[in-house]
C-alpha positions as CSV (number, residue, x, y, z in Angstrom):
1,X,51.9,99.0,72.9
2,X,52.5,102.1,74.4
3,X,55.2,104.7,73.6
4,X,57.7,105.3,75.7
5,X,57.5,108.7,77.3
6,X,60.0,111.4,77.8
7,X,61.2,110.5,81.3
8,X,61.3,106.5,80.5
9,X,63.1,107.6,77.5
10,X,66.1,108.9,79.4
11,X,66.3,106.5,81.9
12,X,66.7,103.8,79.2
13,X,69.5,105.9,77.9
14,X,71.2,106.3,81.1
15,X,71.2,102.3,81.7
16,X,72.7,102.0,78.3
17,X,75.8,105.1,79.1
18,X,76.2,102.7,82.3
19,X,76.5,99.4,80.7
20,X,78.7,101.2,78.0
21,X,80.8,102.6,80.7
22,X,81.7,99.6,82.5
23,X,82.5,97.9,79.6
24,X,84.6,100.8,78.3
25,X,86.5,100.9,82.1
26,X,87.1,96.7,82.0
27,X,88.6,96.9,78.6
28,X,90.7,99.8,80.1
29,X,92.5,97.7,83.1
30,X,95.4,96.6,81.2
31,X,96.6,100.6,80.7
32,X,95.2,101.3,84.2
33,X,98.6,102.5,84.9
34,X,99.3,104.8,81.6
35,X,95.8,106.3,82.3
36,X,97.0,107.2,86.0
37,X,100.7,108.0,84.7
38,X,98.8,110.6,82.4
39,X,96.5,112.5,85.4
40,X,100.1,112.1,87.2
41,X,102.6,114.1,84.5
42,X,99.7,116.6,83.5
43,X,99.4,117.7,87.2
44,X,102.7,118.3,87.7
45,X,104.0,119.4,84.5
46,X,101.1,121.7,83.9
47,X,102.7,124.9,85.5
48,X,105.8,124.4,82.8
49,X,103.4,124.4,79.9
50,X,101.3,127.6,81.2
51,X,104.4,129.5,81.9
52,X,105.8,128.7,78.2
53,X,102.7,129.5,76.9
54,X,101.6,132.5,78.7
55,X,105.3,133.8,80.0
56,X,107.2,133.0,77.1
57,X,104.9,133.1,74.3
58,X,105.6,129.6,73.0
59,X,103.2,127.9,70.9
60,X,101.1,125.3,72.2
61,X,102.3,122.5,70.1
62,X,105.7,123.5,70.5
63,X,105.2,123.9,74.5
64,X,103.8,120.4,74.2
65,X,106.0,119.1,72.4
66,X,109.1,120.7,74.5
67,X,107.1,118.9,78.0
68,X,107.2,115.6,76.5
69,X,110.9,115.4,75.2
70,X,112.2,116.8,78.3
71,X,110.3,115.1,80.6
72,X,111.2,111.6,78.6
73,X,114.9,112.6,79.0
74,X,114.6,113.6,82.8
75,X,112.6,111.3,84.3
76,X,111.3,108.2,82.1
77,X,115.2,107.5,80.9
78,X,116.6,107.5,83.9
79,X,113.7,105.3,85.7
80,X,114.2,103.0,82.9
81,X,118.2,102.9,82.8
82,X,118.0,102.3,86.7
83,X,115.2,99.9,86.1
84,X,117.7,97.8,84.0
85,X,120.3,98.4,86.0
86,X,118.5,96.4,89.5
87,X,117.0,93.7,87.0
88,X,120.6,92.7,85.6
89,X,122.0,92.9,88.9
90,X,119.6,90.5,90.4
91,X,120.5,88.3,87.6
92,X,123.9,88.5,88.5
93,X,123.1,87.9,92.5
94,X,121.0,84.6,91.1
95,X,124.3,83.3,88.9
96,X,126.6,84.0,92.1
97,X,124.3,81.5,94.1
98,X,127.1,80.5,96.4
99,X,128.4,83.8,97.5
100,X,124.5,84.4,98.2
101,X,124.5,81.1,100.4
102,X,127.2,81.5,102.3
103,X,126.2,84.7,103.6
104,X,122.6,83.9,104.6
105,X,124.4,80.6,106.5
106,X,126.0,83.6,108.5
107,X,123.0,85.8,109.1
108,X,121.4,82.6,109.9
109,X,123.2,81.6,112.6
110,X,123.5,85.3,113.8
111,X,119.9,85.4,113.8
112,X,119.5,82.2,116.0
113,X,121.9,82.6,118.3
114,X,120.9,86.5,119.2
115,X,117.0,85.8,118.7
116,X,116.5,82.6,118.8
117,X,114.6,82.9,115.0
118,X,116.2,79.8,113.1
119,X,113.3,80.6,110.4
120,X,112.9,84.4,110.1
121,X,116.3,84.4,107.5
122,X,114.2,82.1,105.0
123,X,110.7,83.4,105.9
124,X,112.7,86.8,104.8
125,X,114.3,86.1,102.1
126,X,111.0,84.3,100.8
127,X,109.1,87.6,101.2
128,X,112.1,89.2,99.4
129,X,111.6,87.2,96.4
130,X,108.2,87.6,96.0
131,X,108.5,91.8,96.7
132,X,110.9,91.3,93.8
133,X,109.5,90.1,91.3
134,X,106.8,92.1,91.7
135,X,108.7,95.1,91.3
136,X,111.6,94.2,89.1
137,X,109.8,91.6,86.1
138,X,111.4,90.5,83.5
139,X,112.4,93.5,80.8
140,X,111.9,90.9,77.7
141,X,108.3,90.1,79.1
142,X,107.2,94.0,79.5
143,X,109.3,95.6,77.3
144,X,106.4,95.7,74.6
145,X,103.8,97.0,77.4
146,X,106.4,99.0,79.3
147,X,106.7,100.8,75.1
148,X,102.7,101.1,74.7
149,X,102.3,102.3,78.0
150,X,104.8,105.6,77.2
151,X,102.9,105.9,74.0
152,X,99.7,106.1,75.6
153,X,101.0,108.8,78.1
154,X,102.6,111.2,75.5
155,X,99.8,110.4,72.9
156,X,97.0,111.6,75.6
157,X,99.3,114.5,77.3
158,X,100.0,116.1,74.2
159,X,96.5,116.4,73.5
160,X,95.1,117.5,77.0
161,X,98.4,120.2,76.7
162,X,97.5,121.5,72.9
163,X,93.1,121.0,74.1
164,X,93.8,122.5,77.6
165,X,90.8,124.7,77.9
166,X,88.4,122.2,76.1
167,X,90.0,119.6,78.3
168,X,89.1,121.3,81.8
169,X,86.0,123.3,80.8
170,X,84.3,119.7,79.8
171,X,85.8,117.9,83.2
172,X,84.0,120.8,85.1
173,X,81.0,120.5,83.2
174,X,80.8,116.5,83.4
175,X,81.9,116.5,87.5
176,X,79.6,115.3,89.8
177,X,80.3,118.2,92.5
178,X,79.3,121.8,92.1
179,X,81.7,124.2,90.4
180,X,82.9,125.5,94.1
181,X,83.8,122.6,95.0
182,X,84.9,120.8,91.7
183,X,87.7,123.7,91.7
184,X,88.3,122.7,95.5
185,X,89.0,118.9,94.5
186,X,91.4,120.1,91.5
187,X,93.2,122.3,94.1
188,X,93.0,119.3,96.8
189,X,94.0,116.8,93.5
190,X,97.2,118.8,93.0
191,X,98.3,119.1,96.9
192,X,98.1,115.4,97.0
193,X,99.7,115.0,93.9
194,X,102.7,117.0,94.6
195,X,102.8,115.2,98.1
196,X,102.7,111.5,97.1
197,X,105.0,111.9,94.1
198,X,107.6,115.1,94.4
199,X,107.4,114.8,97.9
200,X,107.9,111.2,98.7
201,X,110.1,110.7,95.7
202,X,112.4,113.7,96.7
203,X,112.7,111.5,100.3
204,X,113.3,108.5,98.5
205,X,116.1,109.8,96.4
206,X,118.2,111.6,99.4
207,X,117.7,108.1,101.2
208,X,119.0,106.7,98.3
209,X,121.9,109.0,97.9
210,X,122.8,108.8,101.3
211,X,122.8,105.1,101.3
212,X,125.3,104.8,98.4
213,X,127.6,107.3,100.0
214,X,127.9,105.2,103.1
215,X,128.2,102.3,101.0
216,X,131.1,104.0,99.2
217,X,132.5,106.0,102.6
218,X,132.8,102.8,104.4
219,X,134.0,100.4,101.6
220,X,131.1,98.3,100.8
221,X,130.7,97.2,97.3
222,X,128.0,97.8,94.7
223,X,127.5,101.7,96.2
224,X,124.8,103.1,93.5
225,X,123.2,99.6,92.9
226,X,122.1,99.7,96.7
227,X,121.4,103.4,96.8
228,X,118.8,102.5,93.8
229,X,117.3,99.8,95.5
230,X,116.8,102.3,99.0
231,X,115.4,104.4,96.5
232,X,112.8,102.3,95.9
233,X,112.3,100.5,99.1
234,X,112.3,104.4,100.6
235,X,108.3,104.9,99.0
236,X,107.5,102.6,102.3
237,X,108.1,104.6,105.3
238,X,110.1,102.8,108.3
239,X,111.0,99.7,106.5
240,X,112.5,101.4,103.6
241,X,116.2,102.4,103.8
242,X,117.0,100.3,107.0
243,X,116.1,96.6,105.0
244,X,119.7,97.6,103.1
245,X,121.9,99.7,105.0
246,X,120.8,97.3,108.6
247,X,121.7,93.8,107.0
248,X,124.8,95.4,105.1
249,X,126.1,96.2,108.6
250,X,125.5,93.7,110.6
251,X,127.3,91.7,107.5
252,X,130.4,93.4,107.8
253,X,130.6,92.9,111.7
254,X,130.3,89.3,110.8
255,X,133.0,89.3,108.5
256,X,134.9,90.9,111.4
257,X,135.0,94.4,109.9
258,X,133.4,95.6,113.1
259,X,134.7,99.3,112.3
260,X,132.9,100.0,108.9
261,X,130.4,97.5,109.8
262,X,129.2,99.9,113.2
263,X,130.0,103.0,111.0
264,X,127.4,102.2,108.4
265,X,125.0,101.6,111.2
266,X,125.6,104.5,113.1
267,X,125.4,106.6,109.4
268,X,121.8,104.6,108.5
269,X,120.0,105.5,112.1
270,X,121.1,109.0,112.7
271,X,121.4,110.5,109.4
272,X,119.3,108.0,106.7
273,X,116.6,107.5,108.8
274,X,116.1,111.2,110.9
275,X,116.7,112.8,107.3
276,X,113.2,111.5,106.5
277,X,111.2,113.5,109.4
278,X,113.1,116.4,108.3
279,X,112.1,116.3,105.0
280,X,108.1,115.9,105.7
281,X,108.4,118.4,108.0
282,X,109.3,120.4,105.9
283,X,107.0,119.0,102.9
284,X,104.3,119.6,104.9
285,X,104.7,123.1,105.5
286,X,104.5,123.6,101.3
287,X,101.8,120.8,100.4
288,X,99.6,118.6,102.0
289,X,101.7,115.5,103.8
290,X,100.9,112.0,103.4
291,X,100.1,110.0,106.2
292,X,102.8,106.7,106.8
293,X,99.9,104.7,107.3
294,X,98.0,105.8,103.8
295,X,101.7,105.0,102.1
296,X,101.8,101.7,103.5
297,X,98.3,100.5,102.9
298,X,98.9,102.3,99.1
299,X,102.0,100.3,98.4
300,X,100.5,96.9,100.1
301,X,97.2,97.3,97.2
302,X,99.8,99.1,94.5
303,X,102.1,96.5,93.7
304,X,99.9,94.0,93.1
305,X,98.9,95.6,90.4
306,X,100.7,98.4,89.3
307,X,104.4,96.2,90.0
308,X,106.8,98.9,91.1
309,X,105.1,102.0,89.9
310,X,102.6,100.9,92.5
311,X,105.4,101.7,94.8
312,X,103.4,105.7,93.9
313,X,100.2,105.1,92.5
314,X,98.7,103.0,95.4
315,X,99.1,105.7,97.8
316,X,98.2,108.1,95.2
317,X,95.1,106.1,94.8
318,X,94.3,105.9,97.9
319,X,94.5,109.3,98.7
320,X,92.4,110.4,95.5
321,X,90.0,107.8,97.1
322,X,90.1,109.7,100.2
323,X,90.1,113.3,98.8
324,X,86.9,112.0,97.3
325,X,85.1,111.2,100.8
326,X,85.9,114.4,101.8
327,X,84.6,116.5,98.9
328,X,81.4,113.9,99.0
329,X,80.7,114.9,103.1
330,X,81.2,118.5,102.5
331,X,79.2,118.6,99.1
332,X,76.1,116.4,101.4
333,X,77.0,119.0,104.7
334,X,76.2,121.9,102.5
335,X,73.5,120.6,101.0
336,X,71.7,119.5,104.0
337,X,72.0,123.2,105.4
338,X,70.6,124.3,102.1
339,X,67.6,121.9,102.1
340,X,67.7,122.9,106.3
341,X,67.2,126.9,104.9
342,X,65.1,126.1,102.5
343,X,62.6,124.3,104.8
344,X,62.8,127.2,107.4
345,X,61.9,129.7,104.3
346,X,59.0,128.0,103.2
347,X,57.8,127.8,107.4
348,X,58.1,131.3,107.8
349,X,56.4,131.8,104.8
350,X,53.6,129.5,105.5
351,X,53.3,131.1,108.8
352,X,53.3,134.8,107.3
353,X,50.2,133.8,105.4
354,X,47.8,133.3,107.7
């Protein structure tokens, strides 16, 4: 039997790297989301670490290990206290079952008589239910991956901070485009980035804030726990702050409180909702804005699987996804002109022979 040549050789080993690689990305699902917190955290907090390193002198362990202790403090904490807080609330709405009743009777027949929808309360509600506990699961069922996943971030962060030049020489070595363009995606990576997280999450949390101070101007009860929840609902553009301030409203007219009832409506449309295009506006002028439609279709495939981080990551996916098609049709553009000059050369100097 014949030896295997050179070229057969490497073929052989690129089928193995390929099987290896799929089997190394399947066993990698479950932390899917630590993996994508990780790219997340490093893009943004990756200015901090170069200006304590480079302005400030600090050492890189010590840069490092500043980063991940504040950035715990500042933003996991908090997403994790106001995590609690909606899950124990919701616990509380499910014990006060008749309260609940009672006031879906009303909306019902609200609902019926102005729309003639005897159904669209429940089919609601339903939805509700399922959007909830999709975002919001159970604490004592992912409180050991909800741990492990914050390990995995901080374990691989620290190390990409501390191996920073190893860590982005060897992505450009290993990246599929050319070095132009490689730096073009990074550039592109960080725009969108800044866009879907710090841009969208700033909206969300003025929505939010504005939503508990109507709650709290006009007298409706539970202020911050329904500013948190427009918080959330806010990473869907249209359908975000209205599903709580609009129901709360028409609620109170119900109830015959006609005065803080229209007042909370009247605050929700012209200030809750126009504060949004505002924002972007501005947003875009800074960093790359995020079409509604790509934060719709991110959140629709993002919760699924993500629960409510997906609420981010799906649109950030997506819009890696796109950024990719992009770089791919201007990387196959340029080289088409190339193989185009190339071809003309080799004419001319065919020609120039004879």
């Amino acid at each position: 039997m014949a030896a295997f040549n050179y070229k057969q050789r490497n073929n052989i080993v690129l089928i193995i790297l390929i099987v290896l690689g799929c089997a190394i990305l399947y066993s990698l699902r479950t932390i899917a989301g630590s993996l994508l917190s990780t790219v997340v955290m490093y893009t943004i907090l990756r200015p901090v670490y170069l200006h304590l390193v480079e302005q400030w002198r600090w050492r890189k362990m010590a840069a490092a290990g500043a980063i991940i202790v504040s950035s715990f403090i500042v933003i996991v904490l908090p997403f994790l206290t106001l995590s609690l807080m909606v899950i124990n609330k919701i616990a509380d709405f499910k014990r006060d079952a008749i309260r609940i009743h009672v006031l879906a009777a009303r909306l019902d027949d609200f609902l019926t008589k102005k729309f003639d929808q005897p159904d669209l309360l429940d089919n609601v509600m339903l939805k509700g239910k399922a959007l909830m506990s999709d975002l919001f699961p159970t604490i004592l069922g992912g409180a050991a991956e909800i741990v492990l996943g914050i390990t995995i971030v901080y374990f691989l962060l620290y190390f990409m901070f501390t191996q920073m030049e190893e860590f982005e020489n060897g992505l450009l070595k290993y990246s599929p485009f050319r070095e132009q363009n490689a730096l073009r995606f990074a550039t592109e990576l960080k725009n969108t980035t800044y866009s879907n997280v710090l841009g969208q999450g700033f909206i969300a949390f003025v929505q939010g804030a504005l939503v508990s101070i109507g709650f709290f101007m006009f007298g409706f009860p539970d202020a911050i726990f329904w500013g948190v929840i427009a918080t959330f609902l806010s990473f869907m553009p249209v359908v975000g702050a209205p599903v709580v301030f609009i129901p709360a409203g028409v609620i109170a007219i119900l109830n015959g409180d006609t005065f803080n009832g229209v007042g909370l409506l009247l605050w929700g449309f012209i200030l809750i909702i126009n504060i949004d295009n505002v924002i972007r506006f501005i947003i875009a002028k800074r960093v790359a804005d995020t079409h509604p439609i790509i934060t719709v279709i991110g959140v629709v495939i993002g919760i699924p699987v993500f629960g409510i981080m997906g609420l981010v990551f799906g649109p950030l996916l997506l819009s890696y996804f796109i950024l990719t098609v992009r770089i791919y049709e201007t990387s196959k553009m340029a080289s088409e002109r190339l193989e185009k000059i190339k071809i003309s050369e080799e004419k001319n100097l065919s020609e120039n022979s004879f």
